[in-house]
C-alpha positions in Angstrom: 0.0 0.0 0.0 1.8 2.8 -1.5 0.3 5.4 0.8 0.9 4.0 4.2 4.0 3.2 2.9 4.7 6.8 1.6 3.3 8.0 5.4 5.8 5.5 6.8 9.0 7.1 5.1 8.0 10.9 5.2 6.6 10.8 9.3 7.7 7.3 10.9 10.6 7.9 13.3 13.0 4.9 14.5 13.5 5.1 18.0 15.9 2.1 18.1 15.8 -1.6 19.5 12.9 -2.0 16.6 10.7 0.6 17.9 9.1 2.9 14.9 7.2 5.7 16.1 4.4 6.7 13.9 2.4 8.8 16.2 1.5 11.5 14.1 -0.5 9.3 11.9 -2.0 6.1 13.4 -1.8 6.1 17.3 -2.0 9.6 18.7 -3.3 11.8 16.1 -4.6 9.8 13.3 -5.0 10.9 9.5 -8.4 9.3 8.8 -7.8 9.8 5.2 -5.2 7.3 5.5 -7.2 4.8 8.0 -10.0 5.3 5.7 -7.9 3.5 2.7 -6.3 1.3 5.3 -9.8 0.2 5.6 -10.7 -0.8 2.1 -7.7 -2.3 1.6 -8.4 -4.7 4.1 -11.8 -4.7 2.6 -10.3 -5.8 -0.9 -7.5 -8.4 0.7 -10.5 -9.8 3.0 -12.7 -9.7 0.0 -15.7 -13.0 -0.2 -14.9 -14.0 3.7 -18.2 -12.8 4.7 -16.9 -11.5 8.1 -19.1 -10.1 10.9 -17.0 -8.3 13.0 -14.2 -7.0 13.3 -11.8 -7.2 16.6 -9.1 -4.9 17.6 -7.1 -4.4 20.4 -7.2 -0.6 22.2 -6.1 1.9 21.7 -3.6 1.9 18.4 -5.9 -0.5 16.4 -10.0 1.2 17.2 -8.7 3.9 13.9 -7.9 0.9 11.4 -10.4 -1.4 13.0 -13.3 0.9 12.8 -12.5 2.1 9.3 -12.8 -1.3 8.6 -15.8 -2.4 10.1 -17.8 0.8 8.5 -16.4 -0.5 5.3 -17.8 -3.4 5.4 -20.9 -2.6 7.5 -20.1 -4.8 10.5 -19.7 -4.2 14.4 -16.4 -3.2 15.8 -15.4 -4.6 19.2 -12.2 -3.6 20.7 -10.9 -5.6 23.6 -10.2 -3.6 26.6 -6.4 -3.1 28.3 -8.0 -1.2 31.1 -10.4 -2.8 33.8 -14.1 -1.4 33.8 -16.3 -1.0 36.2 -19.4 -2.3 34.0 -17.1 -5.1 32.2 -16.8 -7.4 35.3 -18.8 -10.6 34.7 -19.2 -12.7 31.6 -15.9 -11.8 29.8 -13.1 -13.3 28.0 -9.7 -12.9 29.4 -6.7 -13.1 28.0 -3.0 -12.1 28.6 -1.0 -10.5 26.1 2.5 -9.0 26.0 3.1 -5.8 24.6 7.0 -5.5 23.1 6.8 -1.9 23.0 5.6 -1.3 26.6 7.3 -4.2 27.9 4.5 -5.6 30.2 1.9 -7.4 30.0 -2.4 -6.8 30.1 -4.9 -8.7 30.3 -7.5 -8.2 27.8 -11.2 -8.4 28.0 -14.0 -8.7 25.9 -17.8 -9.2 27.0 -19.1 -12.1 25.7 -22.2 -11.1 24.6 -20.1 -9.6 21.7 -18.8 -12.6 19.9 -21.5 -15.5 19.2 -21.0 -19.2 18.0 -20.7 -18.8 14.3 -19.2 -15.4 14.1 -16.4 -14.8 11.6 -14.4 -12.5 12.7 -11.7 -10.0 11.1 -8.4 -9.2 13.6 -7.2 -5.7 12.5 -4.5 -4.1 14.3 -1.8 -1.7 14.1 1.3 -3.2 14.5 2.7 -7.0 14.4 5.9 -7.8 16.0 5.7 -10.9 18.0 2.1 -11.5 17.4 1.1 -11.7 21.2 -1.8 -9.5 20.3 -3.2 -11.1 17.6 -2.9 -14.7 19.0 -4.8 -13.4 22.2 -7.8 -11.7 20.1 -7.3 -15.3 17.9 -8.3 -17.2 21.8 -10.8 -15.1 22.4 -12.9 -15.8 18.8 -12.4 -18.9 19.6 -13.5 -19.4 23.3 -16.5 -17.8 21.6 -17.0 -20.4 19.6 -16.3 -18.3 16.6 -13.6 -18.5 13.1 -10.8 -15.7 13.0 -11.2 -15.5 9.1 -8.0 -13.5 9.2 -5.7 -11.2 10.9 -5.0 -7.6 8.9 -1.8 -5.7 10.4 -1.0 -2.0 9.3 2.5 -2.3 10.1 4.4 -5.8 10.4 8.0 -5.6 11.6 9.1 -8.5 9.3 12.1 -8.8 11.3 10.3 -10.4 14.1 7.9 -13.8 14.3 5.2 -12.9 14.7 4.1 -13.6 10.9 5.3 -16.6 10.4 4.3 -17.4 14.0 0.9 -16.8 13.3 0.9 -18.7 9.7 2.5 -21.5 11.8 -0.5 -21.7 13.8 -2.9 -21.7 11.0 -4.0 -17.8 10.3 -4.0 -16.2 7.6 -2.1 -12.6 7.7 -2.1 -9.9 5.8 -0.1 -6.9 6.6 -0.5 -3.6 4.4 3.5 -2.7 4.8 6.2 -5.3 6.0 9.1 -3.3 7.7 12.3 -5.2 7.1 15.2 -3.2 9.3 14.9 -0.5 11.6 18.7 -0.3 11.4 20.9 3.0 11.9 17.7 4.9 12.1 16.2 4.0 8.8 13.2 2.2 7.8 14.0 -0.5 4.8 11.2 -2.2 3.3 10.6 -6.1 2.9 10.1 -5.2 -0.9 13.3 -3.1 -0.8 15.3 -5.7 0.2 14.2 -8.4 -2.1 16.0 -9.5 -5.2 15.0 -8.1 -8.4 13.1 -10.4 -11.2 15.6 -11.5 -13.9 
């Protein structure tokens, strides 16, 4: 996705030890232009999986995730990091580590949310070691419902959690696939492969 990539380049900052801050576009101050094409592009990769809902994770993924779900004219439900006063009883749990914050949540979602049957989209904004997505993944299915796929904005290629998550059975599809965060650049997956002869 030329755009997110373009976004990437001109605004993403490398902060070191595979941290990219992108802050000004996707999770502080969001460009909804951007999260609305985000949004159709999952749309278009997702495209004949008849999904009916989406799940995120809050905060960085509610921008993608909803632009997804009004895309496609489905719920949203965004598992919670924080503990609720009026989210107490009849909830998934799950724990998930996050490698940017270094600790770990636990995650909730109300189970009157996901039914038997559903077939759910995971969107969310970064994939690294895929701790997030695998606990959303548990969730579906303690519900009793089918993760039709997982759609990342950013993937850190560099880490696992892709192949991780293929491993396991999921299909992922990540709109840009960061290759090196080295010496305070961002290379691309496609930058680094070898041209066709």
């Amino acid at each position: 996705m030329e755009l997110l990539r373009q976004k990437v380049l001109k605004e993403g900052i490398v902060l070191g030890q595979g941290v990219l801050k992108v802050d000004s576009f996707l999770n502080h101050q969001m460009d909804p232009f951007l999260m609305r094409e985000v949004g159709r592009e999952f749309i278009r990769r997702f495209a004949g999986e008849e999904i009916t809902k989406v799940l995120t994770i809050e905060s960085s993924g509610i921008a993608p995730g909803i632009m997804t779900a009004l895309e496609l004219e489905v719920p949203l439900i965004f598992a919670r990091k924080q503990k609720s006063l009026t989210l107490i009883e009849d909830i998934y749990v799950e724990k998930v580590y996050s490698f940017t914050k270094k600790e770990t949540n636990e995650i909730t979602v109300s189970k009157k949310f996901i039914a038997p049957g559903e077939r759910v989209l995971i969107v969310d904004d970064f994939l690294a070691n895929g701790e997030a997505a695998f606990g959303l993944a548990r969730i579906v299915e303690q519900a009793g419902g089918s993760v039709v796929g997982i759609g990342i904005v950013i993937e850190k290629a560099f880490q696992p959690g892709n192949r991780l998550l293929q491993e396991a059975g999921y299909r992922v599809e990540s709109l840009v696939r960061i290759a090196s965060l080295e010496d305070g650049r961002v290379t691309f997956v496609e930058d680094e492969e070898e041209p066709l002869v």
